[in-house]
C-alpha positions as CSV (number, residue, x, y, z in Angstrom):
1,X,-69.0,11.7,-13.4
2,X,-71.8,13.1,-11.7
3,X,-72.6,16.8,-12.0
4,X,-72.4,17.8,-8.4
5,X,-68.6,15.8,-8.4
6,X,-68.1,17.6,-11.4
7,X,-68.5,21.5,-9.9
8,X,-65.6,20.5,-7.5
9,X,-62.5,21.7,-9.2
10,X,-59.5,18.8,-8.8
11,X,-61.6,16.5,-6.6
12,X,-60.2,12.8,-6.5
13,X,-62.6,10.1,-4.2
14,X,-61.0,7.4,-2.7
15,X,-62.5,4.2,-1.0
16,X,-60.9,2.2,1.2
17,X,-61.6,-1.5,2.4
18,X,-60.6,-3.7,5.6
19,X,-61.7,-5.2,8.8
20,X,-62.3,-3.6,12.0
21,X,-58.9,-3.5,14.3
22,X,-56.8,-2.9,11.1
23,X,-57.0,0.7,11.0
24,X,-59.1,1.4,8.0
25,X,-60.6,4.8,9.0
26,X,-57.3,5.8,10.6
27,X,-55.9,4.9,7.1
28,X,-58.2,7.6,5.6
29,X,-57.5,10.2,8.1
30,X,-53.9,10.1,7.9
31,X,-54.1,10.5,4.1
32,X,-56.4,13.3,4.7
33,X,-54.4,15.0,7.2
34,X,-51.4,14.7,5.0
35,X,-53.4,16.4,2.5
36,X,-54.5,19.3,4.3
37,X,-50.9,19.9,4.9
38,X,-50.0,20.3,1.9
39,X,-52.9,22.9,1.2
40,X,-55.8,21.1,0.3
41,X,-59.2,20.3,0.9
42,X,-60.6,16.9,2.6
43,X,-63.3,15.0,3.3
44,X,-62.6,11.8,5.6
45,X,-65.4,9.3,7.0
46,X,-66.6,6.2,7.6
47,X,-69.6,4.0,6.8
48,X,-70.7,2.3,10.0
49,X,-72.5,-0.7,10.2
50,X,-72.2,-3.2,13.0
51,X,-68.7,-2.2,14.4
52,X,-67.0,-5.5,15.8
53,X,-63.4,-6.4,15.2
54,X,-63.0,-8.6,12.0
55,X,-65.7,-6.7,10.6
56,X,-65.6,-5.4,7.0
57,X,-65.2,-1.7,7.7
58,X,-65.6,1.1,4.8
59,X,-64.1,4.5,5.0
60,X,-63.9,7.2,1.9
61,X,-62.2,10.2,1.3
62,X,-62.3,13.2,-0.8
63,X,-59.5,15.8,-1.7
64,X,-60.1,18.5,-4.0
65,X,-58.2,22.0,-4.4
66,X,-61.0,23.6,-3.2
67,X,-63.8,23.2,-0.4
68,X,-66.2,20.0,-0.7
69,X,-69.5,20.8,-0.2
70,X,-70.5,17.0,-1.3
71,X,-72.6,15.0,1.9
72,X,-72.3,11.8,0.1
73,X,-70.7,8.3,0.3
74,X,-67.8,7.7,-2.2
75,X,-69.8,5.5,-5.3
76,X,-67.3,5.9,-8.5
77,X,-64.0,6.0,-6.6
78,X,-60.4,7.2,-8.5
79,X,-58.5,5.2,-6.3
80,X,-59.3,1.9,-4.6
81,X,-57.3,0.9,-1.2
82,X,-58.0,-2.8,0.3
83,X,-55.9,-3.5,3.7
84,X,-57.4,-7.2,3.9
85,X,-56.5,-9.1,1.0
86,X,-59.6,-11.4,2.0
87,X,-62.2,-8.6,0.4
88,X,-60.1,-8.3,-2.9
89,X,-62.5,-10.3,-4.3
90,X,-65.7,-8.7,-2.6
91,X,-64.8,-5.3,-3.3
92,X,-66.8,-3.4,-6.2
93,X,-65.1,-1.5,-8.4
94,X,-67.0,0.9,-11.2
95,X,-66.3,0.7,-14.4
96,X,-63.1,1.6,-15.3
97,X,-61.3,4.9,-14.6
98,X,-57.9,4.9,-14.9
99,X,-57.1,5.1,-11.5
100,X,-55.4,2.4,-8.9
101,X,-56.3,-0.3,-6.7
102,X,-53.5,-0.6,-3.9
103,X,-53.8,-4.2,-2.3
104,X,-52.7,-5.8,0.7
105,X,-50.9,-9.3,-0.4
106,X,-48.0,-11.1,-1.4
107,X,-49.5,-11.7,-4.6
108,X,-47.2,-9.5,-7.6
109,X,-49.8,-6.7,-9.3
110,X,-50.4,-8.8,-12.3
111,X,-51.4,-11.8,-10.3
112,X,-54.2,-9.4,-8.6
113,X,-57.3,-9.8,-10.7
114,X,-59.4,-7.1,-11.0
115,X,-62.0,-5.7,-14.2
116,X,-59.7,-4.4,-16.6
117,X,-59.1,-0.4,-16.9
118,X,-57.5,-0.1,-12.9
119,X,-54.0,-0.1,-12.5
120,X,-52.9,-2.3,-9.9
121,X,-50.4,-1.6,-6.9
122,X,-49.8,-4.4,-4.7
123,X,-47.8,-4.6,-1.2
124,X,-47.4,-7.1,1.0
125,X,-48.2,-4.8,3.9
126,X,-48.9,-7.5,6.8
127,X,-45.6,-8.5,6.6
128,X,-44.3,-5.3,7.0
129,X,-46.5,-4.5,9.9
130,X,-45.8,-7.4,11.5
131,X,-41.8,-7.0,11.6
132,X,-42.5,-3.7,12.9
133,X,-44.8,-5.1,16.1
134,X,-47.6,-3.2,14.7
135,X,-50.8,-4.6,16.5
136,X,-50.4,-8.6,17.3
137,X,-49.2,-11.3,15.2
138,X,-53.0,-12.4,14.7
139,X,-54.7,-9.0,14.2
140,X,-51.9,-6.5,12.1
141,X,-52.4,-3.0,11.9
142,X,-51.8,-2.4,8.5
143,X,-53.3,1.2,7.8
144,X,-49.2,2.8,8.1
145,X,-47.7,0.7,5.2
146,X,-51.2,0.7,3.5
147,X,-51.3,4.8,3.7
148,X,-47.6,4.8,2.6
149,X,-47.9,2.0,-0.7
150,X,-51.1,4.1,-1.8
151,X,-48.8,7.6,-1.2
152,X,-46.4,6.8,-3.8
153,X,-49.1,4.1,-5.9
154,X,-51.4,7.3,-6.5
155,X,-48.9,10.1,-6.4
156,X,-52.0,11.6,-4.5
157,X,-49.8,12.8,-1.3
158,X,-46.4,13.2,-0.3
159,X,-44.3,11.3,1.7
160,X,-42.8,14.1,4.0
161,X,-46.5,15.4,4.8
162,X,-48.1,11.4,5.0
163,X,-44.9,11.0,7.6
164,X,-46.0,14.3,9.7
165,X,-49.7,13.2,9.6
166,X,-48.9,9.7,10.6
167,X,-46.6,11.3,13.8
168,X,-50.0,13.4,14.6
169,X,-52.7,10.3,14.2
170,X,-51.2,7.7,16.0
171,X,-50.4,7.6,19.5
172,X,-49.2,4.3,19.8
173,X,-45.4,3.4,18.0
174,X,-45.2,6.2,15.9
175,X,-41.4,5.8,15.3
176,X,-42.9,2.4,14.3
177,X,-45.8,3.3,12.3
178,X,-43.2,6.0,9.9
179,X,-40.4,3.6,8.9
180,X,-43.3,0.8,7.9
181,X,-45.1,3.5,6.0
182,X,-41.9,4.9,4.5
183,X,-40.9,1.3,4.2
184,X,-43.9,0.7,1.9
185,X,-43.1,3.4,-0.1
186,X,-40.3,2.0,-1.2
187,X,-40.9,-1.6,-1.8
188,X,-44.9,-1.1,-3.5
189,X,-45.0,-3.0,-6.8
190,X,-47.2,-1.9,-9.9
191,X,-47.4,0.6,-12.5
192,X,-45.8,3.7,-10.1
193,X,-46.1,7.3,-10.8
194,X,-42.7,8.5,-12.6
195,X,-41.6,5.2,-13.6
196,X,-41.6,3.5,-17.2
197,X,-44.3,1.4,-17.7
């Protein structure tokens, strides 16, 4: 851990991963908006590059129980969230940390292969988007299930506040876009919070 990450009492990073039109930065802001509700501090951005559609899109987030004075992309994250499962294999993670890599696939966590040292949480989260009409059959918005299987995968943020930010960050379906995220928290596979390993 690096010493400026270090002077920030209870900071956890996260990176996410997906393609443009899947809503990867409006993944991260609905997680950080969640936890600012619940009384914490957040840092949520993107990494641009050329911005298309289908694009491989980067976002990170930081929350911490006090103010983040960090001007920095996310290089060691805790927490690893991939909404395509096309970039499992592309995505870098640092050595291991004990934290969890929450997938997008069909694939059951232990068929996910990853370094060992990351916990792996794994949802089938196109599916689930698709049932609800979220986006088109060919392009899925996955960021609601996604936000809602890394909820409970991490432990990071609650559901009650993920629901309320999801209500506040998306315009479009919200009745929609809370019963797929709360739908993912129930049905995300992996080594859970709270449950025997």
């Amino acid at each position: 851990m690096s010493e400026r990450r270090a002077s920030v009492r209870g900071l956890t990073e996260v990176r996410l991963h997906g393609r443009g039109g899947q809503g990867t930065v409006v993944a991260s802001l609905m997680l950080a908006r969640a936890a600012m509700l619940e009384g914490r501090s957040v840092q949520a951005f993107p990494e641009f590059g050329v911005e298309r559609r289908g694009a491989p899109v980067t976002a990170f987030l930081r929350i911490a129980s006090e103010p983040i004075h960090l001007r920095c992309r996310v290089e060691r994250p805790d927490h690893v969230l991939v909404l395509d499962p096309a970039l499992l294999d592309r995505v870098e993670l640092p050595p291991p940390s004990g934290g969890v890599l929450v997938a997008n696939t069909p694939l059951a966590p232990s068929a996910v292969a990853v370094p060992g040292g990351w916990r792996i949480a794994s949802l089938d989260a196109t599916r689930i988007a698709r049932a609800r009409r979220l986006g088109s059959g060919a392009m899925p918005i996955v960021n609601s299930p996604m936000a809602g299987a890394f909820a409970r995968a991490t432990g990071l943020v609650g559901l009650d506040a993920l629901l309320a930010a999801i209500r506040e960050a998306v315009p479009t379906a919200p009745d929609e876009n809370v019963a797929a995220a709360a739908e993912a928290f129930e049905r995300v596979a992996g080594d859970l919070p709270g449950e025997p390993t």
